[in-house]
C-alpha positions as CSV (number, residue, x, y, z in Angstrom):
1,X,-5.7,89.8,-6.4
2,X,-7.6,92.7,-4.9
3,X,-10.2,91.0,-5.7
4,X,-9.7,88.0,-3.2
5,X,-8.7,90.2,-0.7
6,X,-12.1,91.6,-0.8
7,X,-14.0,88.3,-0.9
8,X,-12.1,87.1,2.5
9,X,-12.4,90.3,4.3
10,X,-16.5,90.5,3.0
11,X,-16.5,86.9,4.8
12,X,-14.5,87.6,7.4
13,X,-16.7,90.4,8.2
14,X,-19.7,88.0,7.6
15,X,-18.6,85.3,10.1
16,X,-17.8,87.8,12.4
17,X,-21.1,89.6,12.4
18,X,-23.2,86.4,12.7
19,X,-21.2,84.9,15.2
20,X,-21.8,87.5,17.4
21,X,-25.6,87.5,16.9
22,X,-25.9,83.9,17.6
23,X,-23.4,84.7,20.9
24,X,-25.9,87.4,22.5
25,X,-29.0,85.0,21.4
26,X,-27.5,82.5,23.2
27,X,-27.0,84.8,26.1
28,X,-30.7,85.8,26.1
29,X,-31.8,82.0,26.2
30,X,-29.8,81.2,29.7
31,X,-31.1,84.1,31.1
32,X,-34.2,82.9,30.2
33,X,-34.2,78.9,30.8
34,X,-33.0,79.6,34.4
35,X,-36.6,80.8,35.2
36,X,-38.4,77.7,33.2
37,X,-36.7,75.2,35.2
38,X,-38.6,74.1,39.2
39,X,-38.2,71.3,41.3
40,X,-40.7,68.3,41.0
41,X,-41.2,66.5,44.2
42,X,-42.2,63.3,44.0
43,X,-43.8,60.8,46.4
44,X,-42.2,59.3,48.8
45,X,-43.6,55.7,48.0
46,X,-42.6,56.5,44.1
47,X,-39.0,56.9,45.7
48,X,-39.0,53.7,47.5
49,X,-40.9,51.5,45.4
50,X,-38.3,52.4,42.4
51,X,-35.5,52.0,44.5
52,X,-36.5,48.6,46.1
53,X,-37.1,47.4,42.2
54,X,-34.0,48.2,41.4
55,X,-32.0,46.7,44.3
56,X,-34.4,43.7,43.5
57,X,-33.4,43.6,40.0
58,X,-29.7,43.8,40.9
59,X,-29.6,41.1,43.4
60,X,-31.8,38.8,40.4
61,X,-29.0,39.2,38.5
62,X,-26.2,38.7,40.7
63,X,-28.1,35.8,41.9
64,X,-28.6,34.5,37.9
65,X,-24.5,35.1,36.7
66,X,-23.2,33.8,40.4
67,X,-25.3,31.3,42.4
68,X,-27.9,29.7,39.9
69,X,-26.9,25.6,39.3
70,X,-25.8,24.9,36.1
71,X,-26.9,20.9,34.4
72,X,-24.4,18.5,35.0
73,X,-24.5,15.2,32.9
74,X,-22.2,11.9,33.2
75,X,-21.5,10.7,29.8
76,X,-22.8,7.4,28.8
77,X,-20.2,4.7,27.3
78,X,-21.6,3.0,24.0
79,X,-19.1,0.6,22.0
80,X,-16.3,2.6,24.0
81,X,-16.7,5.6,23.7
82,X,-18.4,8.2,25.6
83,X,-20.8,10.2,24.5
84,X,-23.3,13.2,25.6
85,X,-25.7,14.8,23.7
86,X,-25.7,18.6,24.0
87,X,-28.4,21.0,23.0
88,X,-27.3,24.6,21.6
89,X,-30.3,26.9,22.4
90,X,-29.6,30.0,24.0
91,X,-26.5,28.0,25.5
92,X,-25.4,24.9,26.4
93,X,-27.6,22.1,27.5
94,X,-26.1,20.4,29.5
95,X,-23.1,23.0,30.1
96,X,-21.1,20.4,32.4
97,X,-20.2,17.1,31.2
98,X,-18.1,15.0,33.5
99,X,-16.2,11.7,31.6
100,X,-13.6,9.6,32.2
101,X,-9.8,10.3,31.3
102,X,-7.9,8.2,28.5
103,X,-11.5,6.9,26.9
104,X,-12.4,8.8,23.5
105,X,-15.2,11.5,24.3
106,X,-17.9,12.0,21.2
107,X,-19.6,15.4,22.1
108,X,-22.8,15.6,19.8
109,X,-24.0,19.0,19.2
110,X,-27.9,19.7,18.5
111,X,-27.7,23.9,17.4
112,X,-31.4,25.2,17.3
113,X,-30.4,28.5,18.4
114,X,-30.2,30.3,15.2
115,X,-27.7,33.1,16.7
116,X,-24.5,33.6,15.1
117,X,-22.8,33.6,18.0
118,X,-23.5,30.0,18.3
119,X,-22.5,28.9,14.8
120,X,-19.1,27.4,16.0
121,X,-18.2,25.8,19.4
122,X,-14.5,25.7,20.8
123,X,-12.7,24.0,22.9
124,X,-8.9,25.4,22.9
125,X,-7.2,23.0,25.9
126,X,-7.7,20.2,23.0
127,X,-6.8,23.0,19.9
128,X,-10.4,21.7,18.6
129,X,-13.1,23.7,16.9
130,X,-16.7,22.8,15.3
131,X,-19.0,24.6,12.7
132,X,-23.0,23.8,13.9
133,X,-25.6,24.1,11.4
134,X,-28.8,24.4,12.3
135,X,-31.2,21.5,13.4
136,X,-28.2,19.2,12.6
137,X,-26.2,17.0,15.3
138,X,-22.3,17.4,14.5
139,X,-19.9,15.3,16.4
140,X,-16.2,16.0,18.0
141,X,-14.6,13.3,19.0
142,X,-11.2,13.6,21.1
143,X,-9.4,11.6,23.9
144,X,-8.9,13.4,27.4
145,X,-5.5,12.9,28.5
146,X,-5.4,14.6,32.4
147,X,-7.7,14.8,34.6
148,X,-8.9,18.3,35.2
149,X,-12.0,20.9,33.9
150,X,-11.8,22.1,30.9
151,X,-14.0,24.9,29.0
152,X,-15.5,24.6,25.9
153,X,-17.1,27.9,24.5
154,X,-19.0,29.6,21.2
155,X,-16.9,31.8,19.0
156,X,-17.4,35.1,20.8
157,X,-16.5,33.4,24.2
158,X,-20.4,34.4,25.6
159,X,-21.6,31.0,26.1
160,X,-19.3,28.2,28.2
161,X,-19.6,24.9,29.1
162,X,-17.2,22.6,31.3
163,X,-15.7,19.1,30.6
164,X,-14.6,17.6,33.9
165,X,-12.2,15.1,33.0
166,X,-12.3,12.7,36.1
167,X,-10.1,9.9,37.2
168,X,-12.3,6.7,37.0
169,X,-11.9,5.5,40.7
170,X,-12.9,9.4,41.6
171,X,-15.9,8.8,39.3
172,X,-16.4,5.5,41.7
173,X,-16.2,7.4,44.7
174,X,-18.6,10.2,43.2
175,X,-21.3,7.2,42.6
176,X,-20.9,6.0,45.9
177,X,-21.3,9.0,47.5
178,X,-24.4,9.9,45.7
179,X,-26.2,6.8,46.4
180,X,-25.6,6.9,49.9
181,X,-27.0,10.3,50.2
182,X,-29.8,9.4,48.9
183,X,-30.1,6.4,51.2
184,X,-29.9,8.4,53.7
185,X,-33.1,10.2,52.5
């Protein structure tokens, strides 16, 4: 028993004893660094050119995630149904596809992407989901019901696409539209 008690106080004593060594080494070094330490000017062309790239590279990237166009596609009716083809690679290609509502939709997937992320696309307004192996097309087929957008996405939710589900006489109107802006060209 006596024993122990000398153990604990010879470490007790120990800790104690190199604590306070470290304590007054530590002491010595911030006395020290304070003196190491001096201000570096720097140009001011260095400050403004870094500045300007960064306000640069913001703006790229607000333009990229807010402003850029993203592919629109009409789906094309074969046999009665319509159909787009869709190329995974790095995203969705094209990432909206307008068709027509109450015609069955075949959406054929091309995955070259070999990301993980992309293994599966998901589109949850029609409870439908699709493994995509590589270099293969895979086909979901479904009928649109209401017109309206609706997202489709990969299994993490970092890549989208929109189905715009459109009335047929609003898809008239669309075509009209177009083809008289471009008469007016």
């Amino acid at each position: 028993m006596k024993s122990n008690q000398v153990i604990f106080t010879g470490l007790l004593s120990l800790g104690l004893i190199l604590g306070n060594v470290q304590l007054s080494q530590a002491q010595m070094d911030m006395t020290q660094s304070g003196q190491k330490f001096s201000r570096i000017e720097q140009p001011l062309s260095l400050k403004l050119l870094v500045t300007l790239g960064g306000l640069g590279l913001i703006g790229a990237e607000v333009w990229w995630f807010l402003f850029s166009k993203s592919q629109s596609k009409q789906a094309t009716t074969n046999q009665g149904i319509q159909e787009v083809q869709i190329t995974v690679n790095g995203g969705y290609n094209p990432d909206r596809i307008r068709v027509n509502v109450g015609q069955p939709v075949r959406l054929n997937f091309l995955r070259k992407d070999p990301s993980s992320c992309l293994e599966k696309v998901i589109l949850p307004d029609f409870h439908k989901a699709l493994d995509l192996p590589m270099n293969q097309v895979s086909s979901l087929e479904f009928i649109p019901n209401q017109v309206g957008d609706y997202t489709f996405h990969c299994g993490m939710n970092m890549f989208r696409g929109v189905l715009e589900v459109q009335d047929t006489n609003s898809q008239e109107n669309h075509n009209s539209q177009k083809s008289e802006s471009v008469a007016s060209v």
